[in-house]
Structures are given as C-alpha cells and as structure tokens.
N, C-alpha and C positions, 0 to 999 in steps of 0.2 A: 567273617565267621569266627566266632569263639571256642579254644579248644572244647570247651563245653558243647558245644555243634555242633563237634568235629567227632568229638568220642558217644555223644547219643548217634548219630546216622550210622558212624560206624559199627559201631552196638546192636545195631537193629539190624542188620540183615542176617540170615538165618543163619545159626551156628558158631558167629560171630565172638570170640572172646578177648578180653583186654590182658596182657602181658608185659613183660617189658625184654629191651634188647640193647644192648651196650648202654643203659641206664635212660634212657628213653621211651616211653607207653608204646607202646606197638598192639597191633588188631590182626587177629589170626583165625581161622578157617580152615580144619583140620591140619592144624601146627603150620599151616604157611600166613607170612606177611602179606599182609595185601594195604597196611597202611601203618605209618608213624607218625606220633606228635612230637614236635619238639625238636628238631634237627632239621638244618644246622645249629637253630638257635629256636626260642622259645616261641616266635612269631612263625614259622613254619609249622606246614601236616603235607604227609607225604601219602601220594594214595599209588600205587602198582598199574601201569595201564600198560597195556600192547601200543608199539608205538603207533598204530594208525589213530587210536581212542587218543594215546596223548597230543598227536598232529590236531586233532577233530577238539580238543580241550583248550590249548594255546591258542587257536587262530580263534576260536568262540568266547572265549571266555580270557585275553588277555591280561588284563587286571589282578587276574584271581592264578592262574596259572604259568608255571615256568619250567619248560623241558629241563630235563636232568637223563644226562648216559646213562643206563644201570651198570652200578659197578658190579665186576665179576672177579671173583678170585674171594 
C-alpha cells in the first residue's frame, strides 16, 4: 500500500480529516487519532484498533501488520 492508499481509505470514512502531530500526517474524527503516516519511519501507517481487532489483523494479515503496545502517558 502507498501512503497515497493509505491517506485516500483514510479520508474516506465519514468525518474523517488530515492533520499533523509531532510533524507527522495524522487522521482524525472528531479531534481523535485513529491513524498515522509516517512513523517510526516513512515506510510505516499506523491505524488505532482494540487489541482484539489488532490480534484478529496480525494473525490474518501477517505481512502487512505488526502489534505495537499503545503508549500511554
């Protein structure tokens, strides 16, 4: 997928807008993140899932997906 891919899907769902956050493009829905391009590095998109959705994304989709802890603080 190309950021180009990544910021139309994200784009597209309703109410959906592009911003940035620590210098980064970030996707937001009424002012919360729910996805980033670009971190850690330029080859990464980060999208927000409950970890059951992220369990159900890693084991299905290996290749494309990689568990990450949510930092807190």
């Amino acid at each position: 997928m190309t950021a180009a891919d990544f910021r139309r899907i994200a784009l597209s769902l309703d109410g959906a807008e592009e911003r940035s956050h620590m210098g980064h493009p970030d996707f937001r829905v009424r002012g919360k993140i729910f996805a980033t391009l670009g971190y850690p590095d330029r080859t990464f998109g980060m999208v927000a899932l409950t970890p059951l959705r992220q369990e159900d994304f890693v084991r299905e989709h290996p290749d494309a997906f990689a568990p990450r802890a949510r930092r807190v603080g």
